[in-house]
C-alpha positions as CSV (number, residue, x, y, z in Angstrom):
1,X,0.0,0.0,0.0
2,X,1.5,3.6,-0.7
3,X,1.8,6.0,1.5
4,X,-0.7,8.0,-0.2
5,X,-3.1,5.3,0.3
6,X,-2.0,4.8,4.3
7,X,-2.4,8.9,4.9
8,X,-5.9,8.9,2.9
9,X,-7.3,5.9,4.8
10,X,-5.7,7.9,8.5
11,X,-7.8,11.1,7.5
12,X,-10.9,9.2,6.5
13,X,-10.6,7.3,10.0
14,X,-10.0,10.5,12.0
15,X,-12.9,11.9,9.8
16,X,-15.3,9.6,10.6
17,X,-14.6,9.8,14.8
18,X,-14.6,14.0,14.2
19,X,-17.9,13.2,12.7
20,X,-19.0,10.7,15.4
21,X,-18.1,13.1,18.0
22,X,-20.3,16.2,16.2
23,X,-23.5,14.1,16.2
24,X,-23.1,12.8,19.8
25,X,-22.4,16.9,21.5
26,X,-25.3,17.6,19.3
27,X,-27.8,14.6,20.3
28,X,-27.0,15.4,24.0
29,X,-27.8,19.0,23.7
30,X,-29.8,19.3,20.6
31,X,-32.0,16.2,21.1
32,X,-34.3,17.1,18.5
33,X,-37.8,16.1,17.9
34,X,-38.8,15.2,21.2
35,X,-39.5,11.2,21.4
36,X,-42.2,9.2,23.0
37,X,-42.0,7.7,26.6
38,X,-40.5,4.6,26.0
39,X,-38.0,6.0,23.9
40,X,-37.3,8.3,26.2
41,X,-36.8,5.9,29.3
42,X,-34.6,3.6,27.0
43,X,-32.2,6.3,25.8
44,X,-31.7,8.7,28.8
45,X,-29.9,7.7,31.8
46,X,-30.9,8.5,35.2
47,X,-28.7,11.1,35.8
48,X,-29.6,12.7,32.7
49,X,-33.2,12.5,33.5
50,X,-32.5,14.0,36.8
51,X,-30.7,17.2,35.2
52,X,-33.2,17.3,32.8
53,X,-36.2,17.4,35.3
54,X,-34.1,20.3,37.6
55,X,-33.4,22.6,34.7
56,X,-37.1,22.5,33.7
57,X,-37.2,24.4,36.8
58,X,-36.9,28.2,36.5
59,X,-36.7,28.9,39.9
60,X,-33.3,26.2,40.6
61,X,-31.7,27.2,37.8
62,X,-31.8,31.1,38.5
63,X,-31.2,30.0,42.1
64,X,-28.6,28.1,40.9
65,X,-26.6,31.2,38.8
66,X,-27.2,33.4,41.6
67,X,-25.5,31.2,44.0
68,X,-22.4,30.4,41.5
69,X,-21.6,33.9,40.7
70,X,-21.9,34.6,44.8
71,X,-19.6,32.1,45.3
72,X,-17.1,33.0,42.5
73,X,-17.6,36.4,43.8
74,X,-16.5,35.7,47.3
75,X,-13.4,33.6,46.4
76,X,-12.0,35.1,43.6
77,X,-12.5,39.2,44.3
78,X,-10.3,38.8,47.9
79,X,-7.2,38.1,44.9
80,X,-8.0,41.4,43.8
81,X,-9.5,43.5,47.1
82,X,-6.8,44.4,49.9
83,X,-7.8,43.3,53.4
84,X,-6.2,44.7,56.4
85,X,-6.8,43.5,59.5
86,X,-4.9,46.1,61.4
87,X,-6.5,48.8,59.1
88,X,-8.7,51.3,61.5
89,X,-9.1,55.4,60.8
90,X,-11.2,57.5,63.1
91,X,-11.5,60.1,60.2
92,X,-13.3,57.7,58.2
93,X,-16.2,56.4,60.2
94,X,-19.1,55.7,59.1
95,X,-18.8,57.0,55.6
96,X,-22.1,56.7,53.0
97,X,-21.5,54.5,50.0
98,X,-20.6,56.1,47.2
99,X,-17.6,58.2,45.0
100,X,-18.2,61.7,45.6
101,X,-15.1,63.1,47.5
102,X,-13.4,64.3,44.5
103,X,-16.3,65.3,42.4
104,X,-15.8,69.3,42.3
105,X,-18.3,71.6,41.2
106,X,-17.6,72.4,37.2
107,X,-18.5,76.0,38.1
108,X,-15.5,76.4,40.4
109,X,-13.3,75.2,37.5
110,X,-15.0,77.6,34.9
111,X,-14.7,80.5,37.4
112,X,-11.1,79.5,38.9
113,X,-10.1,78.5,42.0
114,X,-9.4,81.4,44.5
115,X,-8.4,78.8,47.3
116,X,-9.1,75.2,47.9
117,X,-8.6,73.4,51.4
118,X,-9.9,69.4,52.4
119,X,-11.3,68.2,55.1
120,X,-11.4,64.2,56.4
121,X,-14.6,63.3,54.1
122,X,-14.9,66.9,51.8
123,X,-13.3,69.5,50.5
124,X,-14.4,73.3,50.4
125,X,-13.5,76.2,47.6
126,X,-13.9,79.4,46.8
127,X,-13.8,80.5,43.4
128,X,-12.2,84.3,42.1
129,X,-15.8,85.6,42.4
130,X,-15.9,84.9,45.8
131,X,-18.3,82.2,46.0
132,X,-18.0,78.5,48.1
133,X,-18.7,75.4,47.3
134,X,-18.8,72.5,49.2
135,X,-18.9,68.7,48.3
136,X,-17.9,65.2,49.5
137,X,-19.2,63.5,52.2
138,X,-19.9,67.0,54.2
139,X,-22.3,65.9,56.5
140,X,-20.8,65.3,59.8
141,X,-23.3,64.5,61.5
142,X,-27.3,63.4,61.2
143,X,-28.2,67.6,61.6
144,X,-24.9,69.6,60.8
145,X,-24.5,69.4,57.2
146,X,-21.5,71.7,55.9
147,X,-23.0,72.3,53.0
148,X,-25.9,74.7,54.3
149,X,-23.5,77.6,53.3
150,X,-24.4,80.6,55.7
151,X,-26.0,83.6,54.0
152,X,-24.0,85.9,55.2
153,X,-20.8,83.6,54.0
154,X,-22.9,83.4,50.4
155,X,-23.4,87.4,50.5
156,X,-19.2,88.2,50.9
157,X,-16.6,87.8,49.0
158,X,-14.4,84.8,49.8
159,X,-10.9,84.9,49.5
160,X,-9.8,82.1,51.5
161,X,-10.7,79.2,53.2
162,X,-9.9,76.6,56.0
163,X,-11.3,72.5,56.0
164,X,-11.7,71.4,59.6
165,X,-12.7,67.9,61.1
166,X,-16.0,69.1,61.1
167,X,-16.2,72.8,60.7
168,X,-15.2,75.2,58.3
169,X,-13.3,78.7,58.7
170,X,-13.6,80.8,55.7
171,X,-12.2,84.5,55.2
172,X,-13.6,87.6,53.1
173,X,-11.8,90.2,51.1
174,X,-12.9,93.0,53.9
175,X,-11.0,90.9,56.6
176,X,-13.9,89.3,58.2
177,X,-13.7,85.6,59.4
178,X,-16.0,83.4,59.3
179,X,-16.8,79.7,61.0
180,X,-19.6,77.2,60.4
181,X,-20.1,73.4,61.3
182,X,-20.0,71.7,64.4
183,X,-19.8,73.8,67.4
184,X,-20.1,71.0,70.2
185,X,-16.6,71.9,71.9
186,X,-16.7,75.6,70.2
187,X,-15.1,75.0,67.3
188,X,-17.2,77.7,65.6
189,X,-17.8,80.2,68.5
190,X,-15.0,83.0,67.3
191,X,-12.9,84.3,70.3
192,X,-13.4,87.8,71.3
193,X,-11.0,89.9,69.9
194,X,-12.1,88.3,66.2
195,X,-15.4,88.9,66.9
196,X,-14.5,92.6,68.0
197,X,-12.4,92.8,65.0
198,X,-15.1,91.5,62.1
199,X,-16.7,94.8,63.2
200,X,-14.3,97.1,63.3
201,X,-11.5,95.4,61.4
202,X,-9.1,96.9,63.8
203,X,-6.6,94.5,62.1
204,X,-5.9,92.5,58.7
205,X,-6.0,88.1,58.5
206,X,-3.3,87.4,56.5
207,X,-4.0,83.2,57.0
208,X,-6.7,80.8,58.4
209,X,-6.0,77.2,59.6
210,X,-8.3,74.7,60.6
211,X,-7.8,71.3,62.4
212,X,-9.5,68.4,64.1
213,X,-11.9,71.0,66.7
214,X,-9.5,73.7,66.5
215,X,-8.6,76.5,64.2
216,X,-5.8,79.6,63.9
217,X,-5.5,82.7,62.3
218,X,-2.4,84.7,61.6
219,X,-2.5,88.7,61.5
220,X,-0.9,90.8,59.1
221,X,0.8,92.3,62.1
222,X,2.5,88.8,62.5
223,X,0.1,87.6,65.8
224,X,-1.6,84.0,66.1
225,X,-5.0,83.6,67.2
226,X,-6.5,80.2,68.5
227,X,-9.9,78.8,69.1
228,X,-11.5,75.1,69.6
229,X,-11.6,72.4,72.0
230,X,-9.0,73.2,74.2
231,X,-9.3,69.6,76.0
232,X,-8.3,68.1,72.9
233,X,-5.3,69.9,71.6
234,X,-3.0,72.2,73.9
235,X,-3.7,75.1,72.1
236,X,-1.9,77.4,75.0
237,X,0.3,80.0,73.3
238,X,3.5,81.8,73.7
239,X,2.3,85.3,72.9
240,X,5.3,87.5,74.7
241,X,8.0,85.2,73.0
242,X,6.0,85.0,69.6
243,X,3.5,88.2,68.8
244,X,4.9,90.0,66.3
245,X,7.2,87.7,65.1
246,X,4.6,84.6,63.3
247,X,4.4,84.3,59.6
248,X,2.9,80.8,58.6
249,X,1.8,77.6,61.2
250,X,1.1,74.4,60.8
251,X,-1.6,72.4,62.8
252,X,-1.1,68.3,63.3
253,X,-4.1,66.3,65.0
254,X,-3.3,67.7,67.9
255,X,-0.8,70.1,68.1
256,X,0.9,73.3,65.9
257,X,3.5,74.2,65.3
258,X,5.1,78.6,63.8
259,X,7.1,79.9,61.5
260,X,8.5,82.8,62.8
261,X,10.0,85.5,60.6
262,X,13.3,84.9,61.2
263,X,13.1,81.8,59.2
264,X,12.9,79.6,62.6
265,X,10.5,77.1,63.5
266,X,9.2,76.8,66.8
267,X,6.2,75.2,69.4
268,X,3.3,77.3,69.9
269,X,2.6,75.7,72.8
270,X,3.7,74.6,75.8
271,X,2.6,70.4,75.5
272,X,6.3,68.7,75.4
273,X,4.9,65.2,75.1
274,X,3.8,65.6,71.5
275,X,6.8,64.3,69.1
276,X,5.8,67.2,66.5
277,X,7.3,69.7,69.5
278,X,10.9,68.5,69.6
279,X,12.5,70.2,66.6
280,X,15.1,68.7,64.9
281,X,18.1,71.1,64.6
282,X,17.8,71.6,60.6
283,X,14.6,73.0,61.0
284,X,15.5,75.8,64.1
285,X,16.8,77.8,60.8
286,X,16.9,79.2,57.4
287,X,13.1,77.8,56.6
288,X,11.2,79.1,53.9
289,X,7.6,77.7,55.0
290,X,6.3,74.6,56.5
291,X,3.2,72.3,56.4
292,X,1.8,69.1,58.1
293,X,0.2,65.7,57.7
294,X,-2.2,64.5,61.0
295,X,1.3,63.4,63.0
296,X,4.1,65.1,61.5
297,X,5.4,68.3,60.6
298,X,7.3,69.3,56.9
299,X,9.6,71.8,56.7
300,X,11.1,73.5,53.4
301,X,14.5,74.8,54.0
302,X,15.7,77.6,52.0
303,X,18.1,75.6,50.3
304,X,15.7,73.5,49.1
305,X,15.9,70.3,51.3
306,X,12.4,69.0,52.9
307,X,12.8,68.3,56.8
308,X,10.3,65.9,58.3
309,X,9.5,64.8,62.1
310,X,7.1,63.7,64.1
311,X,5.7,60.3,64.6
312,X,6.1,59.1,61.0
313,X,4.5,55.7,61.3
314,X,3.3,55.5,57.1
315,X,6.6,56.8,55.8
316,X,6.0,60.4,55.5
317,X,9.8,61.0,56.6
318,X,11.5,59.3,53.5
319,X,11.3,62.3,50.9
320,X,12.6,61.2,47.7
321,X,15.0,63.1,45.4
322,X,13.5,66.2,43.3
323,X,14.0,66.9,40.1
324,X,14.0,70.5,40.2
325,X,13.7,73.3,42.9
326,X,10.8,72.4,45.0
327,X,8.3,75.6,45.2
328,X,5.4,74.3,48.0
329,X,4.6,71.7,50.2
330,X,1.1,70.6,51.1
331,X,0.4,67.6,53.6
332,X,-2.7,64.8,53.8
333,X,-3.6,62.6,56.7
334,X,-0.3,60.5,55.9
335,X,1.1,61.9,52.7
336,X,3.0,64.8,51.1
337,X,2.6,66.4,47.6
338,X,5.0,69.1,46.8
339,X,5.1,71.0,43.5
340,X,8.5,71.7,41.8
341,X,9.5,74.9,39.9
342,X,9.1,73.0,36.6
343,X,5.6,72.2,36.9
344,X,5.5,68.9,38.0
345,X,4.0,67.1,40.8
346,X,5.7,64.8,43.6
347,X,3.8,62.8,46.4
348,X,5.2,60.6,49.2
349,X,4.2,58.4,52.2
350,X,1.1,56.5,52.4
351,X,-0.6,55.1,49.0
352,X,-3.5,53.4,51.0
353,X,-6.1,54.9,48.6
354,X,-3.7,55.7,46.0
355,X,-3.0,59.5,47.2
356,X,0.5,59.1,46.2
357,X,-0.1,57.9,43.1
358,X,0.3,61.2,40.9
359,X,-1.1,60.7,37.7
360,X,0.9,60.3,34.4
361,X,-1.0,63.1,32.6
362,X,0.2,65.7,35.2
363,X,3.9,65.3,33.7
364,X,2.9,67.3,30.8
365,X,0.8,70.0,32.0
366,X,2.1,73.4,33.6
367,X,0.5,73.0,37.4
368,X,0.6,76.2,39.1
369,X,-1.1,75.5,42.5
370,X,-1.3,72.1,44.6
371,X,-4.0,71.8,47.5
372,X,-3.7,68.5,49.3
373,X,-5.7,67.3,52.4
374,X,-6.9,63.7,54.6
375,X,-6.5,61.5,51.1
376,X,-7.2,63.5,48.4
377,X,-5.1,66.4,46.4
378,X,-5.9,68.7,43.6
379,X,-4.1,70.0,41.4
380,X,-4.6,73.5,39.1
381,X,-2.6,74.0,35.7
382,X,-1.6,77.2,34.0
383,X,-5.1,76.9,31.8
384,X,-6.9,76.6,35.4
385,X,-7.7,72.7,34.7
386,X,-8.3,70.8,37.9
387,X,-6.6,67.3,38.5
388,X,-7.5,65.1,41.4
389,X,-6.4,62.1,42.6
390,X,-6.2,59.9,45.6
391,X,-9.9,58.6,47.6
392,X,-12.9,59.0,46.0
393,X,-14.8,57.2,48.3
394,X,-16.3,53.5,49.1
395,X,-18.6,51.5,47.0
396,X,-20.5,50.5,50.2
397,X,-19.2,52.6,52.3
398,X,-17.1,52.5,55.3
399,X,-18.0,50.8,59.6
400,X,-17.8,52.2,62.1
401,X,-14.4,51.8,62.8
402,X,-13.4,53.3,59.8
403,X,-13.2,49.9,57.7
404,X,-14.1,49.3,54.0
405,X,-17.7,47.3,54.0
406,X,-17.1,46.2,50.4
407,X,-13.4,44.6,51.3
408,X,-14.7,43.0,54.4
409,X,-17.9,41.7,52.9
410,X,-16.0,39.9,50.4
411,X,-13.3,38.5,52.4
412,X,-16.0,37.1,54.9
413,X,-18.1,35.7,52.6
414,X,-15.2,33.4,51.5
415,X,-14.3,32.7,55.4
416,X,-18.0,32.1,55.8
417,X,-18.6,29.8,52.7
418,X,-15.5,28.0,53.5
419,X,-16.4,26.8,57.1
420,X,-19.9,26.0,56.4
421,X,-18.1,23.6,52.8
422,X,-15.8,21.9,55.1
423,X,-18.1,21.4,57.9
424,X,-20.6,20.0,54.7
425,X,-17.9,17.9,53.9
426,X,-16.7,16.3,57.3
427,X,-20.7,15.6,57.9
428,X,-21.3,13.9,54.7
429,X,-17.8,11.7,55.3
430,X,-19.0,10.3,59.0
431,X,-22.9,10.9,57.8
432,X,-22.6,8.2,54.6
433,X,-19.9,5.8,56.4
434,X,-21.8,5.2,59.5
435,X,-25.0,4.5,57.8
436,X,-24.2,2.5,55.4
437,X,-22.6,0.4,58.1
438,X,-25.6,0.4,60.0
439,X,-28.2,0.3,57.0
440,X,-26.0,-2.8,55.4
441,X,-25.4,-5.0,58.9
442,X,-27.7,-4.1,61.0
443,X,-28.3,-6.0,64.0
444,X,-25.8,-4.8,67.0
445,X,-24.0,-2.7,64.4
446,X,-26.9,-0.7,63.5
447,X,-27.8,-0.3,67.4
448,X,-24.3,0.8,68.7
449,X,-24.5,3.5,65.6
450,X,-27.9,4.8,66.2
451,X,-27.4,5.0,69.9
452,X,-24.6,7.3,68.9
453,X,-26.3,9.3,66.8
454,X,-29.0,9.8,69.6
455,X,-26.4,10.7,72.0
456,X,-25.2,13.7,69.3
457,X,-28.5,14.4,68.2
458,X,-29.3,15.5,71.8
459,X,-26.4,17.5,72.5
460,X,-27.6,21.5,71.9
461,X,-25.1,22.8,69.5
462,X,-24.8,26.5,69.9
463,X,-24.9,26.6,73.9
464,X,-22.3,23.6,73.8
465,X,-20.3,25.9,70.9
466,X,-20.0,28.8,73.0
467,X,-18.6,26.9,76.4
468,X,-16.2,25.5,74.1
469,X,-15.5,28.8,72.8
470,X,-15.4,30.6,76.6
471,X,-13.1,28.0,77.9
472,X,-10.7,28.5,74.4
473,X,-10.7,31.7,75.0
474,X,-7.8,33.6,73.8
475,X,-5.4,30.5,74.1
476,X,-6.0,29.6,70.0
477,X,-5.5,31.8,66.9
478,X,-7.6,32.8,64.7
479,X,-7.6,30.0,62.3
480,X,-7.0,27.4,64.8
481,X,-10.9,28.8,66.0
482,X,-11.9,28.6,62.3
483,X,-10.9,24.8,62.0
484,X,-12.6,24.1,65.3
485,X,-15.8,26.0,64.0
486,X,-15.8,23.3,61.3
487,X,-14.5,20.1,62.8
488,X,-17.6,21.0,65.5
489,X,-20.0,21.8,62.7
490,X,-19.6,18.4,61.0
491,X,-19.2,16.1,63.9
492,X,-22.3,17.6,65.5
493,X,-24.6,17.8,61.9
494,X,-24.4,13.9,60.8
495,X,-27.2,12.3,62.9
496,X,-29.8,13.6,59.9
497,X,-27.7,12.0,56.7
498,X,-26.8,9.0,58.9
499,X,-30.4,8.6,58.9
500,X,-30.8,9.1,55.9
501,X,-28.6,7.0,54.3
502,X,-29.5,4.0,57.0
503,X,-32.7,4.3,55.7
504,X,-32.0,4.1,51.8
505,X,-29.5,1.3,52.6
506,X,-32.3,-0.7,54.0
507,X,-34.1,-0.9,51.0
508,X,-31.2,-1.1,48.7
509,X,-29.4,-5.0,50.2
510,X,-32.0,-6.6,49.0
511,X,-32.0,-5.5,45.5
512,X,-31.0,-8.3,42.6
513,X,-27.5,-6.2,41.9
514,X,-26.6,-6.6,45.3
515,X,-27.4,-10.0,45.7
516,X,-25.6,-10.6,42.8
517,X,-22.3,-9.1,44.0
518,X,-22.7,-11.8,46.6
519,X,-22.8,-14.4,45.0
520,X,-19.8,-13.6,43.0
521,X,-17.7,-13.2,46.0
522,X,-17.5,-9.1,46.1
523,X,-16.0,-7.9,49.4
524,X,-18.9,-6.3,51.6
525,X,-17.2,-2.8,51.9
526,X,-16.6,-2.9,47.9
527,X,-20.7,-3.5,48.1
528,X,-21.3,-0.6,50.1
529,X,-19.3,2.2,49.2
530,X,-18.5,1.0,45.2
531,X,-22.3,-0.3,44.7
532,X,-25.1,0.2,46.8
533,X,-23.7,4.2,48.5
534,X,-23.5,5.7,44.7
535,X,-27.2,4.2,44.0
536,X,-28.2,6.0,47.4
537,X,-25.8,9.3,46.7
538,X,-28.6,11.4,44.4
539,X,-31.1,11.4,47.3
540,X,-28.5,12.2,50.2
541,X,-27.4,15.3,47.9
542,X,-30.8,17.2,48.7
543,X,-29.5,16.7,52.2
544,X,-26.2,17.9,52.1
545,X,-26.8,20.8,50.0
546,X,-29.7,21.7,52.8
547,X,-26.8,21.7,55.1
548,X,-24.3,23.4,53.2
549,X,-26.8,26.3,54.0
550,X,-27.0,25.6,57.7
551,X,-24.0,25.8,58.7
552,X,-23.3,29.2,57.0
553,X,-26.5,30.3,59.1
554,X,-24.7,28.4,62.5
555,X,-21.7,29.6,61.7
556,X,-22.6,33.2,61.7
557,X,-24.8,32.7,64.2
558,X,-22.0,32.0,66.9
559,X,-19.8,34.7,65.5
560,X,-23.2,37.1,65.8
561,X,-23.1,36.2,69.2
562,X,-19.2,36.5,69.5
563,X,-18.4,32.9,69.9
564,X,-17.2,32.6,66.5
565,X,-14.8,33.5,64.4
566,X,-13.3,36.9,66.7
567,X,-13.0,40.3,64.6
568,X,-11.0,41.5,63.1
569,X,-11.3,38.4,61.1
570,X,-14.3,39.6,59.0
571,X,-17.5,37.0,58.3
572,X,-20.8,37.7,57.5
573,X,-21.9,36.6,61.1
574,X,-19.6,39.1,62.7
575,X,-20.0,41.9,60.4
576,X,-23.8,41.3,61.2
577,X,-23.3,42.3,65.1
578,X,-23.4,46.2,63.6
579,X,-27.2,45.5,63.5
580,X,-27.4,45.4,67.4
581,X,-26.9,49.1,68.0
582,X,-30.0,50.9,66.6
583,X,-28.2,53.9,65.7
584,X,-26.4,51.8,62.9
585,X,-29.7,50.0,62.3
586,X,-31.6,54.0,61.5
587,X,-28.3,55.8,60.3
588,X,-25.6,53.9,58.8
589,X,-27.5,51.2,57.7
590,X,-24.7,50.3,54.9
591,X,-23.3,48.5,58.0
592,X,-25.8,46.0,57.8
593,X,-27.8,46.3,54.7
594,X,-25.2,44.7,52.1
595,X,-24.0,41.7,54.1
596,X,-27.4,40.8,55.5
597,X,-29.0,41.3,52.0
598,X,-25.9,38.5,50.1
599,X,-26.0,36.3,53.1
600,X,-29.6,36.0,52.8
601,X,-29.8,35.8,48.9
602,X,-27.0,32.7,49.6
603,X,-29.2,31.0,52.0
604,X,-32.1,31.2,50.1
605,X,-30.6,30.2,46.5
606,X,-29.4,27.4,48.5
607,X,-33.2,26.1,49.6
608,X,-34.1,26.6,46.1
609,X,-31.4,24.5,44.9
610,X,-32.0,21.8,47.5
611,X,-35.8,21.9,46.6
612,X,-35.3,21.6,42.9
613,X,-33.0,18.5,43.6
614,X,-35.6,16.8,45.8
615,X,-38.3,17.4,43.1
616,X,-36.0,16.3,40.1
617,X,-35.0,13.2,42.0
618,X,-38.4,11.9,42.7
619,X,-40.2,9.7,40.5
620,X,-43.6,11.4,40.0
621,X,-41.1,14.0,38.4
622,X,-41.2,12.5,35.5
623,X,-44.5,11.3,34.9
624,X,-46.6,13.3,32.2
């Protein structure tokens, strides 16, 4: 035969199986015209019956895509979603879903910014007409809302203005200051001599400042004024050593610190236990101005070298190398941004929410003024185009310990669907052994079993989990408690599918197939678990899919009740325990809303699925 001949006769051959394999993908999901009962019975197997009968079903099936894309949701978005446990910020409690922070007013842009200063959760402008805007998340509380510009604020012209905390210090072109917001610990109420002076205008503002519940002002004769909650920050002042004599502050968390005009920089007040008061030596001198994150203070020598100090903890001391003369310094909650004398942008220290991460499109325009604050920073170029970067907000929003919901929800959803699929597991592997020991033998076998079973049946699962978990105590780790959760779950959850599977095993050693196996010698445990336990398997699957369900609902359950897995692990049992304080419940229901509403779609998919499978797998399913 040639070898023509041999390669015609391979390709027919592979022809013919490509062909084969075409008509038998199409047969099993293009059956065609639809064939009588008996045809029917003949040609379909069991199983295929069973799928067919369950996808007839529109309910299980949506059921059944809602609960797959959950799951993929919850295992594969923690690859992509940061979790910190450690990660806590007082200044961003309780924030409402949503990406609003950086979304300034297009009017401000089209007018051009006059001044621009951030607070923790918004920002506030003024534009060269003199008018203020205000956006983010600006209300502070459930009644103050920073956006109710005063009228007489609306009626002046601003020319510069302050972000607090809460409250917001803003400053006419007539000298008159202004403060709105929060007054619980007087952060608004004005001292004396400035409300003496907005009448009289005895003297000129040259600055403002505002801080976390306290403020300054600077006079153009070179004085510092000071007003808040004096229980929070020292805000005691050296006026014989430093009236006359301040040009420019800066205000930390908790402290500030002058400029004087002698280029030195020097403590306001008289607090020697915050680390922002001991100045380092380099910047007692020859400093050109200075600014401040929430902990440290930034100093901008003269010769063009940055000084930082203070408690540094996100890196805010490790200034990188300039490409030019540097020309300002502004400082976030843990960052820095300076602008350099050609144009372009620098940020350093914390990148948490990406603050600083200065966009590539800022290396090719002329910026001309950078305003940074908490997380955010803005940037104005020579054509007075605004540039933003940094955090835009939540997508649902943050707790009320200043966590991300959405990060948290996702990772606990995949701590919670994992303990309640192992526990599943270790329930079906004692569940199905045990009974089909007892179903297949019977006799004392089937006693000593069931007796067990009573014995664990009886035992009250949640009080017994949360002794166990009181007399742990702190003397396990975290996933050490998470594989205890489980190995409890499934030891205490098989009585049911032992049951079950007893029961089906009854009626199942007596059929022909197993008699059979008998008689040709078959070992007994090949008979059980090889013959009789994968006949038995379709109806114990309603069963363990049922269970799947409870103990994700157990499972939270003790962690609800703090016997579970202990925060800051998140699962959607202790993310749940928000919903005990009725605040949360009526005002920041984002706490609770989103995890209760997934957990409960899960749970119930899951019944629908189970429900489906007990109808497809029962024989009146397919009558006509």
């Amino acid at each position: 035969m040639s070898s023509n001949q041999t390669n015609q006769k391979k390709t027919t051959g592979s022809s013919k199986k490509e062909f084969f394999l075409f008509r038998w993908i199409k047969r099993l999901l293009f059956p065609g015209k639809e064939l009588d009962i008996y045809a029917e019975e003949q040609l379909q197997s069991p199983m295929r019956m069973v799928v067919r009968n369950f996808f007839s079903k529109p309910m299980s099936v949506i059921a059944l895509v809602v609960f797959i894309i959950i799951a993929l949701f919850v295992f594969i978005a923690p690859e992509f979603v940061e979790l910190d446990l450690g990660e806590q910020d007082s200044t961003l409690v309780n924030i409402s879903p949503g990406f609003q922070m950086l979304d300034y007013p297009g009017e401000l842009e089209d007018n051009g910014v006059q001044d621009l200063s951030i607070g923790y959760n918004y920002s506030v402008a003024c534009d060269k007409t003199g008018k203020v805007y205000v956006w983010g998340k600006y209300k502070v509380t459930q009644v103050i809302d920073l956006s109710e510009i005063p009228e007489n604020v609306q009626n002046a012209k601003i020319v510069q203005v302050a972000a607090g905390s809460d409250h917001i210090v803003a400053l006419d072109d007539k000298g008159t200051v202004y403060a709105w917001g929060n007054n619980r610990l007087r952060q608004t109420t004005l001292p004396a001599d400035l409300i003496a002076n907005n009448r009289t205008h005895e003297f000129g503002i040259r600055k403002i400042y505002a801080s976390d519940q306290f403020s300054l002002v600077i006079t153009e004769d070179n004085r510092a004024i000071l007003w808040g909650n004096e229980n929070f920050a020292d805000l005691s002042y050296k006026a014989s050593e430093l009236d006359g004599h301040v040009v420019d502050a800066a205000l930390t968390n908790t402290a500030y610190v002058i400029l004087t005009d002698e280029g030195r920089v020097v403590c306001g007040n008289y607090n020697a236990s915050q680390t922002v008061t001991k100045i380092p030596v380099a910047a007692s001198f020859n400093i050109k101005s200075i600014s401040s994150s929430s902990t440290t203070v930034a100093a901008l020598r003269k010769d063009g070298n940055v000084v930082v100090w203070g408690a540094a903890t996100k890196g805010e001391n490790k200034v990188p190398a300039f490409s030019s003369e540097v020309v300002s310094i502004d400082g976030g909650r843990y960052h820095y941004t300076a602008l350099l004398a050609d144009g372009s942008v620098v940020s350093w220290g914390s990148n948490r929410y990406n603050q600083s991460d200065v966009p590539d499109s800022l290396k090719d325009d002329n910026i001309q003024n950078v305003y940074v604050g908490s997380f955010q920073n803005y940037a104005v170029d020579g054509e007075g185009k605004i540039h933003t970067w940094g955090l835009k907000g939540f997508l649902l929003g943050t707790d009320k310990l200043g966590r991300d919901v959405f990060a948290r929800l996702v990772n606990g959803g995949k701590m919670t669907m994992t303990i309640g699929a192992l526990s599943v597991i270790i329930e079906m592997i004692i569940g199905i052994i045990l009974g089909g020991l007892a179903g297949y033998f019977g006799g004392v076998v089937d006693m000593v079993i069931m007796r067990i079973a009573e014995v664990v049946s009886s035992m009250p699962f949640i009080p017994f989990a949360m002794i166990l978990s009181a007399v742990m105590g702190t003397k396990v780790s975290v996933e050490q408690r998470m594989y205890i959760i489980m190995v409890i779950l499934g030891i205490l959850s098989w009585p049911g599918l032992c049951r079950l599977v007893r029961a089906q095993m009854f009626s199942q050693r007596e059929m022909e197939y197993v008699v059979a196996a008998k008689a040709l010698g078959v070992r007994e445990s090949k008979i059980i678990f090889s013959h009789i336990i994968p006949n038995v398997m379709s109806v114990c699957l309603v069963s363990i899919t049922l269970a799947f369900g409870t103990s994700m609902l157990t499972e939270s359950t003790l962690s609800y009740l703090g016997f579970g897995v202990p925060l800051p692990t998140p699962t959607w049992g202790n993310m749940l325990t928000n919903a005990n304080d009725s605040i949360i419940i009526q005002q920041y229901w984002w706490n609770w809303l989103f995890v209760g509403t997934i957990f409960g779609v899960a749970c119930i998919c899951i019944n629908l699925i189970g429900d489906g499978l007990r109808d497809a797998l029962d024989p009146k399913a397919n009558g006509r």
